[in-house]
C-alpha positions as MATLAB code, in Angstrom:
seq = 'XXXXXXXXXXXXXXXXXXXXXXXXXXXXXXXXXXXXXXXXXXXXXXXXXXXXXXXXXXXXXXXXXXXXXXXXXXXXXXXXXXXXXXXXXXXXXXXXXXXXXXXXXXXXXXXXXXXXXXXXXXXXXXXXXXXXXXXXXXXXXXXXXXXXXXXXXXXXXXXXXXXXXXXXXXXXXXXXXXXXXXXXXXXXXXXXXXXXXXX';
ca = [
      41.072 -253.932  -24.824;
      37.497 -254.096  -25.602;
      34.179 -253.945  -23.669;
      31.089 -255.878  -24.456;
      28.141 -257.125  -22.894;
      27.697 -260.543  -23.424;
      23.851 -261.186  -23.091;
      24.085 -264.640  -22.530;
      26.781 -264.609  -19.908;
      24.625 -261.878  -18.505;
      21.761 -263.966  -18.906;
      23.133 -266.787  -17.484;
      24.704 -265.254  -14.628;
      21.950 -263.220  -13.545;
      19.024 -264.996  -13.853;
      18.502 -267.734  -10.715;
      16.769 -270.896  -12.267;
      17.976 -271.422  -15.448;
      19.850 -274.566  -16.394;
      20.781 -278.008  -15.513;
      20.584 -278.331  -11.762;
      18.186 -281.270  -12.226;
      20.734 -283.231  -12.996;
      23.432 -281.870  -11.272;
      25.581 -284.858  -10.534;
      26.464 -287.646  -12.853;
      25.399 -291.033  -11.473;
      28.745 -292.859  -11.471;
      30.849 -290.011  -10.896;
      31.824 -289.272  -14.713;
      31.817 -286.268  -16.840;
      28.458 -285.564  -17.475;
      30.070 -283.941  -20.213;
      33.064 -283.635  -22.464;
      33.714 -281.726  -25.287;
      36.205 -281.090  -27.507;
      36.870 -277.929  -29.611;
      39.279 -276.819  -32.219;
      40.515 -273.340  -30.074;
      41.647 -270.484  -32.490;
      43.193 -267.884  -30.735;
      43.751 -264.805  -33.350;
      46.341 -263.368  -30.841;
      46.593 -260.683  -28.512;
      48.415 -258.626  -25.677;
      49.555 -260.080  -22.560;
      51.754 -259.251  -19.919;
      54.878 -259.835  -21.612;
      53.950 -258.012  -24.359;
      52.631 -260.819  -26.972;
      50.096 -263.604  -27.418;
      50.772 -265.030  -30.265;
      48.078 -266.126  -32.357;
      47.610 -270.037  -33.100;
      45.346 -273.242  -33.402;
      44.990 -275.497  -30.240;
      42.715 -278.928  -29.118;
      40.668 -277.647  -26.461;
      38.719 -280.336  -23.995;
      36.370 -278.881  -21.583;
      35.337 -281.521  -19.039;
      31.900 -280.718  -16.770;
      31.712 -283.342  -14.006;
      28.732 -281.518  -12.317;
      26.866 -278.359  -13.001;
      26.739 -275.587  -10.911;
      23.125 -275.510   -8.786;
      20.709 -272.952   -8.527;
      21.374 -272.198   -5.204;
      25.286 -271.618   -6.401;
      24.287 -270.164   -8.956;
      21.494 -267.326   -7.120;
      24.190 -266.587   -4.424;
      27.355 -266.218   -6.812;
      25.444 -263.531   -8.704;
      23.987 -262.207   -5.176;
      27.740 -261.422   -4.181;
      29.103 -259.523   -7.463;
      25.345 -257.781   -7.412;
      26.302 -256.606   -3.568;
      29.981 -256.796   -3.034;
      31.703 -256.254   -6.595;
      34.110 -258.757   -8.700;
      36.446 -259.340   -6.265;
      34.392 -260.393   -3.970;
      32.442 -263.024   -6.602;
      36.612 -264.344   -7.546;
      37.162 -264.961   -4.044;
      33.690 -266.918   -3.687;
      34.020 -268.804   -6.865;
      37.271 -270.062   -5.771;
      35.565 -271.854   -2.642;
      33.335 -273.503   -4.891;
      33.921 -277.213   -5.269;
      35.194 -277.718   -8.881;
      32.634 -278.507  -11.494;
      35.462 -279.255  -14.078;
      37.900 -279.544  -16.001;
      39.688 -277.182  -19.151;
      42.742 -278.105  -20.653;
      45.057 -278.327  -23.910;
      47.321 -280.708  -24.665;
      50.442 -281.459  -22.806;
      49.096 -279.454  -20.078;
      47.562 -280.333  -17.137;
      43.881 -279.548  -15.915;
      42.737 -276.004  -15.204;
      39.689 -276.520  -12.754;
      36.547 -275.061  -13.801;
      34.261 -273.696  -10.866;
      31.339 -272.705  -12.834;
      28.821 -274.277  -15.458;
      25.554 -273.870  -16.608;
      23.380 -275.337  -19.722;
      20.664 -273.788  -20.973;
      18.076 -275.942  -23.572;
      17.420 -274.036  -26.661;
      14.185 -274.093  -28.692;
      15.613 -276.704  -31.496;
      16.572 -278.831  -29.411;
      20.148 -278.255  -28.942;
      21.799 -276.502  -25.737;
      23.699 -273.516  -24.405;
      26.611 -274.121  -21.849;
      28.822 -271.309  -20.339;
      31.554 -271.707  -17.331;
      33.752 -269.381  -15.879;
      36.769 -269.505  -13.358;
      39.626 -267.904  -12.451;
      42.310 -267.958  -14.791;
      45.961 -269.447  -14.413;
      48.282 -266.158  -14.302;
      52.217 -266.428  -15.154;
      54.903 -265.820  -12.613;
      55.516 -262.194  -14.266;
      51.744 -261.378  -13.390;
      51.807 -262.518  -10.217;
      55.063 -260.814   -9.513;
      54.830 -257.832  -10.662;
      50.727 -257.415  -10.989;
      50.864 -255.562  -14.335;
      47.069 -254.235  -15.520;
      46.704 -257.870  -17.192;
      46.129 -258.848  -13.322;
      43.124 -256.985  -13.217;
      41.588 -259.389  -15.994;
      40.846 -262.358  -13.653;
      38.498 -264.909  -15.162;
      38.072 -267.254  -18.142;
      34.567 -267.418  -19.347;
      33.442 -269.542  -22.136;
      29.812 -269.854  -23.868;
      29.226 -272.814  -26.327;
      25.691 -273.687  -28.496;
      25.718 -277.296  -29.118;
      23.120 -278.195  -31.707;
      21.238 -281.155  -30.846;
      23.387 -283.349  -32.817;
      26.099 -282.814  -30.023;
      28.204 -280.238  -32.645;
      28.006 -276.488  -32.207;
      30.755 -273.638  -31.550;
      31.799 -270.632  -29.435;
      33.895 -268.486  -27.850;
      36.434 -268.118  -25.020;
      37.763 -265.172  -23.298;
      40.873 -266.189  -21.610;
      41.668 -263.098  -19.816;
      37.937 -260.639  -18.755;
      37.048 -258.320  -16.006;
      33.861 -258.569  -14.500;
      31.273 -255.766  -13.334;
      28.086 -255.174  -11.941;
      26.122 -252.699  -13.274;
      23.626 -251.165  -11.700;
      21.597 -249.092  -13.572;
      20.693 -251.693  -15.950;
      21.415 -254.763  -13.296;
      23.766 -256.286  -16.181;
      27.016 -257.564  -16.049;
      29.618 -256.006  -17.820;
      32.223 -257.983  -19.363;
      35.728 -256.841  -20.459;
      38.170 -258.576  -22.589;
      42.103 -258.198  -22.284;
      42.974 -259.212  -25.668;
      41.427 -257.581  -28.993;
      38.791 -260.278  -29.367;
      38.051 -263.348  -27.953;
      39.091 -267.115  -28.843;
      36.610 -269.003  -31.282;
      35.887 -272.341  -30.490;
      35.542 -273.903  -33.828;
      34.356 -277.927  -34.772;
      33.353 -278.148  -30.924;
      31.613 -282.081  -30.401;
      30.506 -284.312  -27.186;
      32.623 -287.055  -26.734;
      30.722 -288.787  -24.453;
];
């Protein structure tokens, strides 16, 4: 298990204001955005002991983005109550999307934010709880602990770009430097390779 701090989810989490709420909602109630990204997932631990390392189709679906005012009070709770407190929040949230492989059906994503870069291109990040196997719900094994998926993309401006996804992370607030620590499960996270719009 490693533990990193990821600037820009830091960034992105803690700072109010940033991002896409201007246009919030797509105007005949489509994805404003779809994307799809070649995952490759180097393998890792899990809770039965293996994750297997592989190539995978990845689309990532945002129907809305998350709002500054979602956005200042999510990172208001983990600030004052602690991770658990943000999952049970972020659950309530209405769904600003979709993740999903193929064969398999959507995961709903409640959180997503873009951020314009200086060339012109863009940087997105969501986060949600993850989908846990029977085995970790049963029998709540440390994997458990390791709640959320949290993804961070750069599109360039020609709608191509990359990233990463951490399937399984832990959350935490700390104070001292009023960052947000992020821990990965696995060794190191998915890369999101040949990622394009679709739209």
């Amino acid at each position: 298990m490693t533990r990193a701090r990821m600037l820009s989810v830091v960034m992105t989490l803690v700072v109010a204001g940033a991002g896409g709420a201007a246009s919030a909602w797509s105007a005949d109630g489509k994805a404003v955005l779809r994307l799809r990204a070649t995952a490759v997932d180097l393998g890792g631990v899990t809770a039965d002991g293996s994750r297997p390392s592989g190539t995978t189709v990845l689309e990532i679906g945002i129907e809305r983005w998350t709002t500054d005012e979602e956005h200042a009070r999510l990172a208001a709770v983990l600030a004052e109550k602690g991770p658990e407190a943000l999952m049970s929040d972020l659950q309530k949230v209405r769904p600003a999307g979709y993740i999903r492989t193929p064969g398999s059906l959507r995961w709903n994503v409640h959180y997503a934010r873009q951020i314009p870069l200086s060339d012109g291109g863009r940087r997105i990040v969501i986060a949600t709880d993850r989908p846990m196997n029977f085995y970790e719900l049963w029998h709540r094994p440390r994997s458990a602990d390791y709640q959320y998926l949290l993804a961070e993309i750069r599109l360039g401006s020609d709608g191509k770009g990359r990233g990463t996804l951490v399937p399984a992370a832990r959350i935490d607030y700390h104070e001292p430097t009023k960052t947000i620590e992020v821990e990965n499960y696995a060794a190191q996270p998915v890369r999101l390779t040949d990622v394009r719009v679709e739209n």
